[in-house]
C-alpha positions as CSV (number, residue, x, y, z in Angstrom):
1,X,129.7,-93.7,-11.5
2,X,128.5,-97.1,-12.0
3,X,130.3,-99.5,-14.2
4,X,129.2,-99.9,-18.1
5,X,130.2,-102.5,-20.2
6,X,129.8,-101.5,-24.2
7,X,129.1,-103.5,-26.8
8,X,131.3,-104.8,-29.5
9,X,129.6,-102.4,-31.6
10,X,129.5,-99.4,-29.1
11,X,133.5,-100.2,-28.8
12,X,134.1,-100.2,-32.7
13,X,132.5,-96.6,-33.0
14,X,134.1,-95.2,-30.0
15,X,137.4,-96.3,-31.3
16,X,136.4,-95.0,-34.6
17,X,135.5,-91.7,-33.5
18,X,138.4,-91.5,-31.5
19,X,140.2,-91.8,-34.7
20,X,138.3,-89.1,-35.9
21,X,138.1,-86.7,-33.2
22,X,140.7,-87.3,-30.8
23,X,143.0,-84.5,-31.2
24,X,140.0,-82.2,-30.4
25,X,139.4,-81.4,-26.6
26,X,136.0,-82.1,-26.5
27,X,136.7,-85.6,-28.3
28,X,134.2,-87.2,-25.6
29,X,131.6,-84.6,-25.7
30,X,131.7,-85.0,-29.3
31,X,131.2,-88.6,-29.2
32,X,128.3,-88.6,-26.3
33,X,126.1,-86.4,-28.9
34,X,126.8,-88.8,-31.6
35,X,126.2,-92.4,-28.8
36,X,123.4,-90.4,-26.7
37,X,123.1,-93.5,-24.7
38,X,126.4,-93.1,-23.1
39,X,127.5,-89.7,-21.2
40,X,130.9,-87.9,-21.8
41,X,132.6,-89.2,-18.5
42,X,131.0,-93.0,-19.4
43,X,133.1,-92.5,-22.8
44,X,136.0,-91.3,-21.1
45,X,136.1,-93.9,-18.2
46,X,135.5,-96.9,-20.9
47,X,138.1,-95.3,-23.3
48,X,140.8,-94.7,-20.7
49,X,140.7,-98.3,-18.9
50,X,139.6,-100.4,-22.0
51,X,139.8,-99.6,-25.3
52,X,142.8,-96.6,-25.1
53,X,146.1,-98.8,-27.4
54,X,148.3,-97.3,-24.9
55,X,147.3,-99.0,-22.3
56,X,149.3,-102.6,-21.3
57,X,146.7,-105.2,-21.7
58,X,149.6,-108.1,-21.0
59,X,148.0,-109.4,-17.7
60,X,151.7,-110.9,-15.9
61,X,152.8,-107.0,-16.9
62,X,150.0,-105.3,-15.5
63,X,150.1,-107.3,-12.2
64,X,153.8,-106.7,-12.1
65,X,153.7,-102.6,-12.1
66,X,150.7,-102.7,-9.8
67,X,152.8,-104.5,-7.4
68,X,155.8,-102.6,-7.8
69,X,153.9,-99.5,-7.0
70,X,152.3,-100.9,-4.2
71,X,156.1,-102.0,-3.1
72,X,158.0,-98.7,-4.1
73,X,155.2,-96.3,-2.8
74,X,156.5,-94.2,-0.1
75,X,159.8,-93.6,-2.5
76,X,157.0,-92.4,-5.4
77,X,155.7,-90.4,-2.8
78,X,158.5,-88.9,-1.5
79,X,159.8,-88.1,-5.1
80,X,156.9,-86.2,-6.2
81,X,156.7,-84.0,-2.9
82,X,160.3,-83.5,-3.1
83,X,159.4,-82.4,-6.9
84,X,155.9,-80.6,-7.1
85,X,154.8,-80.0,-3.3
86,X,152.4,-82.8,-3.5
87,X,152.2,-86.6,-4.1
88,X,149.3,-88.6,-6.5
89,X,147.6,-91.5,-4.7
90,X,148.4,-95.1,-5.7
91,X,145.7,-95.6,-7.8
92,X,146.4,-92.6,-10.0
93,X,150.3,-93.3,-10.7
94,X,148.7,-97.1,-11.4
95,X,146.7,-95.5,-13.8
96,X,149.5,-93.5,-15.2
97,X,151.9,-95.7,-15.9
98,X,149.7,-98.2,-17.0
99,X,148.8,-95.9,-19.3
100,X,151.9,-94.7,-21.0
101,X,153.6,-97.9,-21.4
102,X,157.0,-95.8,-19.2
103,X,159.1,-98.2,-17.4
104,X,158.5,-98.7,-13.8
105,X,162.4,-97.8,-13.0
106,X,161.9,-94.1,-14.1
107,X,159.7,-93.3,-11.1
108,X,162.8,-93.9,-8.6
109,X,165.3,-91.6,-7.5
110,X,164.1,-88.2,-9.7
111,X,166.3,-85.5,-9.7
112,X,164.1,-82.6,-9.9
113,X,166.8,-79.8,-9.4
114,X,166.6,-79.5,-13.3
C-alpha cells in the first residue's frame, strides 16, 4: 500500500465522520463510500498514524518510546510469550503504545499468572 497524503479538507471530513461513525465497525467502510477517492484500508492507515487524538504527536516523546522499545525488546518479547504463546514485532508494540498514550514502564516485568 503506497503512501497517501490527504488534504486539509480530506482530513477535516475524515475526522468529522469519525465523529460520526466511529463507534460503528465498519466506520472506514462507511467513510470510503462517502470519500470514494480513498479506499477503506487508505482511511484506516491515514486515521491510525495521523489524524487518530490518541496518538503522541510530541516528537522528543515519540523518539523516546521508539527507542526504549528498540532497547527493552527481547524483555517485551519474552513477556508476551511467557503471557500469550507468542510475541508482536517491534513495529507493532511501537504502534501500540504510541497509540494509547500507556507508559513505556508497564510493558516490563508482567505478571501474567493472574
Amino acid at each position: 500500500m503506497s503512501y497517501c497524503k490527504m488534504s486539509q479538507s480530506d482530513e477535516n471530513d475524515i475526522r468529522y465522520y469519525m465523529k460520526k461513525y466511529g463507534q460503528r465497525h465498519n466506520r472506514f467502510a462507511i467513510i470510503s463510500r462517502l470519500m470514494p477517492k480513498y479506499t477503506p484500508r487508505q482511511i484506516y492507515n491515514y486515521w491510525r498514524n495521523y489524524l487518530d487524538p490518541k496518538l503522541c504527536l510530541d516528537h522528543c516523546e515519540k523518539q523516546f518510546i521508539i527507542e526504549w522499545i528498540h532497547e527493552h525488546q527481547k524483555s517485551i518479547i519474552k513477556s508476551q510469550k511467557k503471557c500469550f504463546d507468542y510475541h508482536r514485532y517491534r513495529f507493532e508494540i511501537e504502534i501500540y503504545i504510541l497509540a494509547s498514550g500507556q507508559n513505556c514502564t508497564d510493558y516490563l516485568d508482567l505478571d501474567c499468572r493472574g
